[in-house]
C-alpha positions, 0 to 999 in steps of 0.5 A: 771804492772797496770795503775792507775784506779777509782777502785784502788783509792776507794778501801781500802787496809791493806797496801799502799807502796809508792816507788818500789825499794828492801825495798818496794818490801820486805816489799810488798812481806812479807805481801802478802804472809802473805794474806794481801791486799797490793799496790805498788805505783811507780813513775817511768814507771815500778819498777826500771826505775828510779834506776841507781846502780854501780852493787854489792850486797850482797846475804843472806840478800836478800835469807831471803826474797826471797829463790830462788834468786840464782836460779830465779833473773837476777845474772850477776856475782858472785863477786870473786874479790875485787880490791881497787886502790889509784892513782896520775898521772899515777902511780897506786896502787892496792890490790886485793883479791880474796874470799874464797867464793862469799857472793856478785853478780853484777846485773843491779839495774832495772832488780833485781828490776822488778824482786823483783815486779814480786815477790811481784806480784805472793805473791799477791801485786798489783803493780801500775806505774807512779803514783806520791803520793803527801802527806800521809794522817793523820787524828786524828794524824794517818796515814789513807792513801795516796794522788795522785792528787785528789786520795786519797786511804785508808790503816791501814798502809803505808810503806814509802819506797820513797827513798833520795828524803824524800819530803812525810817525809818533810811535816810529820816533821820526816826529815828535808830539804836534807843536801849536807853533807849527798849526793853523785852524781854519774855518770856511764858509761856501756861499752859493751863486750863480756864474754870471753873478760871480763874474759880474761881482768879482771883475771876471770873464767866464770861467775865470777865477780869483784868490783874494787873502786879507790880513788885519783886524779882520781876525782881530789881530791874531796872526793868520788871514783871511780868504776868498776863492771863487768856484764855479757857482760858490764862493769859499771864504774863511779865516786861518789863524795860528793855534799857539797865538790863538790860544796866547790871545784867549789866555791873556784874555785879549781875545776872547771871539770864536774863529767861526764868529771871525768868518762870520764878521768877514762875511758881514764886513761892510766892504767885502758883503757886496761880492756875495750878499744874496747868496746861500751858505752850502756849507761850513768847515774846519779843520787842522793844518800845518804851516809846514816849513822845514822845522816840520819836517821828520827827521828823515823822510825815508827808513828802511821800508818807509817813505813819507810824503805830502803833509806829513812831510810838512811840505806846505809853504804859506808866504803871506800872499801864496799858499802851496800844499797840494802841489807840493804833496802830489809831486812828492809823491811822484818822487817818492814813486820813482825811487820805490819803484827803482828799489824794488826793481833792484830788490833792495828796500833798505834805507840807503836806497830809499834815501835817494828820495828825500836827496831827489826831494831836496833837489826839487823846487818843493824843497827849494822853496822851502829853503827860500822861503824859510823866513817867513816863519819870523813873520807868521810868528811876529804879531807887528805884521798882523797888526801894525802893518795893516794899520800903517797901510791903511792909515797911510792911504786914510791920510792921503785920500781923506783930507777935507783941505791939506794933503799931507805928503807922503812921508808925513803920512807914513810918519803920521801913519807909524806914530799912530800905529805905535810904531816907529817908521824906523823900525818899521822900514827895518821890520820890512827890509829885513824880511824882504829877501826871504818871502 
């Protein structure tokens, strides 16, 4: 990758990309191919250095802007098995499913990302890194450019993929300041071992993969979960938690344990240990991420001379038992491309053309899904399915497989199971139906 040079900031581009995560990198690919001048500005020291990911991600949507991802990106593993546990003490309950086909792949985030530039490189794009764009330039309410110190570098279009941390977004007035309600904290582990013993521990062939998410006292309660991916030779585990109910919980005093001892606690939990006990942890992490939905969306995705795309759009959906964001920025960008390169074809970069992005976004699955998921912000907010809920799964199968002498029925063990966790069963069913339709 390029440094920053006196040539790069004269010169005037078609298109300036700020952000080189999977939407920028889409949309920068898409346009160069299409014969465009295009620059990537990137902040951190190559493409990807600043991404931390748990590891799971969905194909198609990426084989449509790059075809010969199966054959050429850094794939460690296609997903063959989805567990989902609920936990409370050291009781456990899982289920688990295995696909009929793999749709998904684990992948460290960094790797796919450099590769993505690499991509956007041999279409034509000039990437540059560690360069930090401190405004968007607007003149005659257009955007003309961008600015990065005393750089300024002209573009008749910039694709704003800068990510959660919105700030260029701030200062234009289309979000406002970030909302804890709307953050998550996450924090892994990347726990070194050999392929056969991954395979061996975890039920899996070669070369195949699993996404395992857990919810329960495993973060003592608070709204989020847990996660285990499988790599090629490592596994991710890690915990999520909503910011605004973690800070909730430490100012009440209710919880008072640090995130990383949570992951920690994870690691050392007397049924999860056996699947990585004996491995090495590579690595540590954190970083901020948005739970996305469409209350996190800009108030337009398009301006005059402006697209936004990928996270800072807020297209990130977390439904509980699937989590979808790099699929959803990369093909945001593919579509936010299309309709950059049709408007400087036709030379017209107003926002009446460039809203053909976000009426093409809208018409697409990633915007769909979002509609049809949108209740799912109830449930990420209830405090009842993070605690009750495991409580009451777990407390049923304790009752149903742990009798010495009388087995109590089902329905005796729900009602058993509900009183106990202070809930009851009629609440409970009503808690379940009526989120049902919207997960």
């Amino acid at each position: 990758m390029e440094a920053m040079s006196s040539g790069i900031a004269e010169a005037s581009y078609d298109v300036v990309v700020v952000g080189g995560g999977p939407g920028g990198l889409a949309a920068a690919t898409v346009l160069a191919r299409a014969g465009f001048k295009v620059l990537v500005l990137e902040r951190g020291r190559e493409p990807g250095a600043k991404s931390l990911f748990g590891g799971k991600v969905y194909a198609q949507p990426l084989r449509d802007v790059w075809p010969d991802l199966d054959k050429k990106a850094p794939i460690h593993r296609w997903v063959r098995v989805e567990r989902f546990s609920l936990t409370s003490g050291d009781r456990v309950a899982t289920i688990e499913y295995r696909l009929g086909r793999p749709v998904a792949f684990t992948t460290y985030l960094p790797e796919l990302v450099k590769w993505m530039a690499g991509k956007a490189e041999e279409a034509g794009a000039l990437v540059v890194d560690e360069v930090v764009v401190d405004d968007i330039v607007v003149k005659d309410g257009s955007v003309v450019g961008v600015r990065s110190g005393g750089d300024e570098v002209r573009a008749k279009v910039v694709v704003d993929a800068e990510g959660v941390n919105r700030m260029l977004l701030e200062r234009l007035g289309l979000v406002d300041p970030p909302d804890p309600s709307r953050l998550a904290l996450g924090v892994k582990e990347v726990i070194r071992l050999k392929p056969d013993e991954i395979e061996a521990r975890f039920g899996l062939d070669k070369k195949e993969g699993l996404a395992w998410l857990i919810a329960g006292d495993i973060t003592n309660w608070i709204p989020g979960g847990g996660f285990v991916y499988t790599m090629n030779d490592s596994v991710s585990v890690g915990i999520v938690l909503r910011v605004s109910s973690a800070v909730e919980a430490a100012e009440k005093g209710v919880i008072r344990e640090h995130v990383s001892r949570m992951v920690e606690r994870l690691r050392l939990h007397p049924y999860f240990k056996r699947f990585w006990t004996g491995g090495d942890i590579a690595e540590y992490g954190g970083r901020l991420a948005i739970e996305g939905g469409l209350g996190y969306m800009p108030r337009k995705l398009a301006t005059n001379g402006l697209v936004v795309v990928g996270d800072a759009a807020g297209l990130l959906l977390n439904t509980g038992y699937t989590i979808r964001g790099v699929d959803f920025a990369a093909y945001s960008g593919k579509l936010a491309a299309e309709t950059v390169i049709q408007a400087l074809s036709k030379g017209d970069t107003s926002e009446a053309t460039l809203r053909t992005y976000e009426e093409k976004l809208k018409a697409s699955f990633v915007y769909k899904e979002l509609v049809k998921h949108r209740g799912i912000e109830k449930v990420m907010r209830d405090p009842w399915f993070f605690k009750a809920l495991p409580e009451i799964g777990v407390g049923v199968l304790a009752r149903l497989f742990e009798a010495d002498y009388e087995e109590p029925t089902i329905a005796e063990a729900l009602l058993e199971a509900a009183r106990e966790a202070g809930t009851p069963l009629p609440l409970a069913i009503a808690k379940l139906l009526g989120v049902a339709g919207e997960l």
